[in-house]
C-alpha positions in Angstrom: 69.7 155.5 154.0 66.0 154.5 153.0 63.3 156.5 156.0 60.2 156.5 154.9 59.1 160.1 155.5 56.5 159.3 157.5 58.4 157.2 160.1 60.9 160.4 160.0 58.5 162.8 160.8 57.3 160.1 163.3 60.6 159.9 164.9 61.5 163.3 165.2 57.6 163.9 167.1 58.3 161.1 169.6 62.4 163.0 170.1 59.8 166.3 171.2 58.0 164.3 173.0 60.1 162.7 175.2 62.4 165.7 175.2 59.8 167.4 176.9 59.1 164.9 179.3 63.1 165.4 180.1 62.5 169.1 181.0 59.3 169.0 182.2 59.3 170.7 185.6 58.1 168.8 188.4 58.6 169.3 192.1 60.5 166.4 193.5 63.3 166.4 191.3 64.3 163.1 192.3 61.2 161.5 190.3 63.3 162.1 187.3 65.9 160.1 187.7 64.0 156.8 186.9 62.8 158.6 183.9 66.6 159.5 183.2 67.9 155.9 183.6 65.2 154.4 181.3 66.7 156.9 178.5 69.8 155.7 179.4 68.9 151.9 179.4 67.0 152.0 175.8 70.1 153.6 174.1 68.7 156.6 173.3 70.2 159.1 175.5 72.6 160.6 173.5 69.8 162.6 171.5 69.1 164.3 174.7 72.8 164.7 176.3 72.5 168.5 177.3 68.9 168.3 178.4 70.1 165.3 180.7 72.8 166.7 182.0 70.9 169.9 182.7 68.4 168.2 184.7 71.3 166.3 186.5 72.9 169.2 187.5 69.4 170.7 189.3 69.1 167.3 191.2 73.1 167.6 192.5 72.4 170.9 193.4 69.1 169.7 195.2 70.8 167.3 196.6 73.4 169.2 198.5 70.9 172.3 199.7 67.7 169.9 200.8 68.2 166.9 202.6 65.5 164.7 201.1 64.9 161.1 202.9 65.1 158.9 199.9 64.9 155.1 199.7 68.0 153.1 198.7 66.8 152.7 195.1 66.3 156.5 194.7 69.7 157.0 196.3 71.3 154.5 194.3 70.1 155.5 191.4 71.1 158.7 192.1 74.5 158.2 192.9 75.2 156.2 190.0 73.5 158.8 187.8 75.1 161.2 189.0 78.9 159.6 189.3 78.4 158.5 185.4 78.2 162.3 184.5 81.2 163.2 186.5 79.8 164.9 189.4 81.5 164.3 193.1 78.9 162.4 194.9 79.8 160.8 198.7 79.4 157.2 199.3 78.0 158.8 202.7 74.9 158.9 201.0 74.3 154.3 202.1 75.1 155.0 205.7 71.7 155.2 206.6 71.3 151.9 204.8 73.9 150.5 207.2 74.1 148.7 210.5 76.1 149.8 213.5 78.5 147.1 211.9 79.2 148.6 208.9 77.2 146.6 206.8 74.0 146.6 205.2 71.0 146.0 207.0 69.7 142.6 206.7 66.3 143.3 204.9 68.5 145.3 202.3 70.6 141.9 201.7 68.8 140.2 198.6 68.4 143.9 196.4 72.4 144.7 197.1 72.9 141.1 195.5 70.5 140.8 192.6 72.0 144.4 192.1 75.9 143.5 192.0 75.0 140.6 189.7 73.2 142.3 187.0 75.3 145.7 186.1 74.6 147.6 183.8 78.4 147.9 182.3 78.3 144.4 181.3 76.7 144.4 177.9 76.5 146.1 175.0 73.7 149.0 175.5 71.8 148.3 172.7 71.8 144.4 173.3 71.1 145.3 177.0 68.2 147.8 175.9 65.8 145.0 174.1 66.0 143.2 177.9 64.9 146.7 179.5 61.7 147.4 177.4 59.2 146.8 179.6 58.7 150.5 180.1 55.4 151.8 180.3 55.6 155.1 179.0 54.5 154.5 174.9 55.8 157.5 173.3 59.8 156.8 175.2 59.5 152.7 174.0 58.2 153.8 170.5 60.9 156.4 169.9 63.4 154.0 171.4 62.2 151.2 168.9 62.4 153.3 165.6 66.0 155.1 166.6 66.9 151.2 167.5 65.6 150.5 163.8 67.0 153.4 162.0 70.7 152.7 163.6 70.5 149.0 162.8 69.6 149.8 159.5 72.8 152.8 159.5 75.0 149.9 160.3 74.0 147.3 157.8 74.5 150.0 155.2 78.4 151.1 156.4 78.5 146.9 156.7 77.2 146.9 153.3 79.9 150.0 152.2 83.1 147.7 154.0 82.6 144.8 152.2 82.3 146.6 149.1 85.1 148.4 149.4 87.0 144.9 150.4 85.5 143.1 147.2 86.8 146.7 145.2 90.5 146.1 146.4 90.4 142.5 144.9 93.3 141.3 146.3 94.7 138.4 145.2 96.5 136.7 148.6 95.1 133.8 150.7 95.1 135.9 153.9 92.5 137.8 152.4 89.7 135.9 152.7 90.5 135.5 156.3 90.4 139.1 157.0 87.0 139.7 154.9 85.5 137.2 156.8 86.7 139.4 160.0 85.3 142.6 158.6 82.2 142.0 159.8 82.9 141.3 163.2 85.3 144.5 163.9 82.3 146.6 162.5 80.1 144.8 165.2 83.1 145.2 167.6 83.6 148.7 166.5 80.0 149.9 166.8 79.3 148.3 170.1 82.4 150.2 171.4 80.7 153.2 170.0 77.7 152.4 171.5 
């Protein structure tokens, strides 16, 4: 793979940067999570899984000794945060969002259902992660441009590799120019999986 040194050494300032910015103490722990979920949303989390989780598992453990009076995106937030990594979070946590019906109170009404239309599950995170850079913080959006970079330019090289390696076998059957012309797309199907 072709990295200029400079953007390298760029890249791997920006991953301290924003690694610290991770682990940065601060006293309401809950202030992180929106910090957390951008990571998360730009694709670029997995450079910082234990720090992530680490930080995670101070605000579960927050959680459960103070009883902080959040608003229903910090709680949401946090309970999806928190439920992706595994940890056993109560659904308890929207009663005070509720009526004495059972259902959400009516001013709450129009952010439940912009929320259940747009999840986050439904795309591809890299795909979803050009939609979600309107961050402010500079150094997070710049190191989540050039890892974006950098892995685009990983897969166009194993892309590259595959169809090599197909032209190498020259096989000599008229299926085969069917499943070269597929190549490409189970590499994109592959890597979004990944992803």
């Amino acid at each position: 793979m072709d990295v200029d040194a400079a953007i390298e050494l760029q890249f791997e300032e920006l991953k301290e940067q924003v690694r610290k910015m991770i682990v940065e103490p601060i006293g309401d722990l809950n202030q992180k999570l929106p910090w957390i979920d951008a990571v998360q949303r730009l694709g670029v989390s997995y450079h910082f899984e234990k720090e992530i989780e680490d930080e995670l598992e101070k605000i579960y453990h927050d959680m459960k000794t103070n009883d902080v009076e959040t608003d229903l995106y910090t709680t949401a937030l946090r309970f999806r945060l928190l439920r992706e990594h595994g940890y056993r979070v109560s659904c308890e946590a929207f009663n005070k969002f509720k009526d004495e019906e059972g259902n959400f109170k009516a001013s709450l009404t129009s952010d439940v259902n912009h929320a259940l239309k747009q999840t986050i599950r439904r795309g591809l995170p890299r795909v979803e992660a050009r939609k979600f850079i309107s961050i402010h913080n500079n150094a997070l959006l710049q190191f989540a441009k050039i890892d974006f970079n950098l892995l685009q330019l990983l897969h166009r090289k194993e892309l590259s590799e595959i169809c090599r390696w197909w032209k190498d076998l020259d096989l000599d059957f008229t299926r085969a120019t069917i499943c070269k012309r597929q190549s490409g797309e189970r590499v994109f199907l592959d890597c979004g999986s990944l992803l």
